[in-house]
Every structure is written in C-alpha cells, then in structure tokens.
N, C-alpha and C positions, 0 to 999 in steps of 0.2 A: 365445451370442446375447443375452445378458442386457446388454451394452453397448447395445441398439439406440439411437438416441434418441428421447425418449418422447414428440416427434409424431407417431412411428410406430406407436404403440401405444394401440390400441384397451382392452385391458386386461391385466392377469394379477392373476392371483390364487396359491397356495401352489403350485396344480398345474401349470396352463396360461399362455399367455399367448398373444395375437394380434394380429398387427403386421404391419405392412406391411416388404418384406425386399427389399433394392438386387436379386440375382435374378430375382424375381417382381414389382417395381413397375408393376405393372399396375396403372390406376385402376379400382377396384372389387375388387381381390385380396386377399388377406389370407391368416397363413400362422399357420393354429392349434397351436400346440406345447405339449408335456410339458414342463416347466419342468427337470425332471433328464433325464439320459441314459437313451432306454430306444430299444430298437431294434427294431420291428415292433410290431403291438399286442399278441402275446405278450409282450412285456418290460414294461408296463403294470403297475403293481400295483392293488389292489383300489381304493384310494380312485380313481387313475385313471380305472379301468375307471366307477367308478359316476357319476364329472364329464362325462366325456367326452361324453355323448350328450346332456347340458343344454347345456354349453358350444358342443356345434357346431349343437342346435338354434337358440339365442340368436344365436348369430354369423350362420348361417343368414339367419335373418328378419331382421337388424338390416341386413344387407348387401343383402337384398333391398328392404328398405324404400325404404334411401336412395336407391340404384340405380333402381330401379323394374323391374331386370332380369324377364325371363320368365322365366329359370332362372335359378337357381343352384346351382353344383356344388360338390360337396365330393367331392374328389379325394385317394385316400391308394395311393399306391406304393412310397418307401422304397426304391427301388435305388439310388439315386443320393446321397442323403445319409444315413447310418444314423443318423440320429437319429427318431424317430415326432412324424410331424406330417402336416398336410390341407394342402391348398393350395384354400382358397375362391374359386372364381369366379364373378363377376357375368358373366350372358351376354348379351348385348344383342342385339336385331333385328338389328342390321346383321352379328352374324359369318354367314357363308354353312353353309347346309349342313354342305358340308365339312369345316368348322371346330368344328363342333358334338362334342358329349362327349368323351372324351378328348385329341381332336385339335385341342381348344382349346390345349393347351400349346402349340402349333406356331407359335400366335401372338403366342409371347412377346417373339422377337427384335424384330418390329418397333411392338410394342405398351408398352414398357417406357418410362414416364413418371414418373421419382418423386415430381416437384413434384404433379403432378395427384393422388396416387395418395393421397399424403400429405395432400394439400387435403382429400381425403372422410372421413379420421381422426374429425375432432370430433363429423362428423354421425352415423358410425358409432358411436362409443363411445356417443352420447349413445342412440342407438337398440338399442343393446345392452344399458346399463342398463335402460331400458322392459322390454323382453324380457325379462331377469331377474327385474326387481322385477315385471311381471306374473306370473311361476313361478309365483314364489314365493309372490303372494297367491293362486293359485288353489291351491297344495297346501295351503294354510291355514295 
C-alpha cells in the first residue's frame, strides 16, 4: 500500500500511515494502517501497540474537525483484508438510523467518491498536525 499517491495521504510516520484508499473513498474516510505486515492487533509489536492509541486519537479529532461530523467511528475488523488497520468514518446527519455504527459500511457502494474524498486530504493532514503538535505540548 505504500505506493498510494500522496494526495491521498494525510500522514505516515515509521509505524502508521493514513490515507484515503480507492475501496473506502468515502469523503470523510480514512484508512489507518501498520506501515509492516501485522494481522489482527495481536501481531502489533510494542512500539505499535504504544502509537496506536495517539495516532487514532489525532486522526479521530482531525477528521472530526474538518467534517464537523457528530460521530466519528473507528472501525477495526480484519476479516477481509489481514493486514491491521481502522477504517475512520465521518458520520454525518444525513445517514439514517439504519445506517448508523457498524452498518455504515453498507454505505459504501453508493457513497464512493475519490475526487471529493481526496479534496478533504489537505484540511485533514493540516488538522492532524494541530492534534499532534497540541500532544505533544501538553505531555510537556
């Protein structure tokens, strides 16, 4: 996945990386990943395991910002692609009920826009570093 191209790509760093992925071009989506192979959160190693939960805070908030979504979900499954990774979704007013937690993937067939999906990249990234570089000055 390291090919992607990088206006798809909000960031990566040695571990992770988050990008918008042809599958999932949902506007507002983003697809957080382990930068090596590792397959369920078992197969994580320690440095992983200790990024992980900044990383999807940061991406979290940064996707929510821009979005201005009510929700956002961080969805991790792993049956379908064995590689570990989240699938973040921005949930907006308009999905119904129905449509809500899980049952948001359902809305992917007709919801898949790369042009749009990709447009929210710059605001994202930029709002991902805020997040970050705010951690980091509150852990001092």
């Amino acid at each position: 996945m390291d090919d992607i191209d990088e206006s798809s790509v909000v960031f990566r760093d040695e571990l992770w990386a988050a990008e918008v992925v042809p599958a999932f071009a949902v506007p507002g989506w983003f697809i957080l990943r382990a930068r090596r192979h590792a397959e369920r959160i078992t197969g994580l190693d320690d440095d992983e395991l200790h990024t992980l939960a900044r990383r999807a805070r940061d991406l979290v908030t940064a996707v929510t910002d821009v979005t201005g979504a009510p929700a956002t979900y961080l969805l991790v499954f792993g049956e379908n692609y064995p590689h570990f990774h989240m699938v973040v979704t921005a949930r907006g007013e308009d999905v119904p009920p129905h449509r809500r937690s899980a049952d948001i993937l359902k809305l992917v067939p007709g919801h898949v826009d790369p042009v749009e999906a990709v447009r929210l990249v710059p605001a994202v990234r930029r709002a991902y570093e805020r997040a970050a570089a705010t951690a980091t000055e509150t852990r001092g």
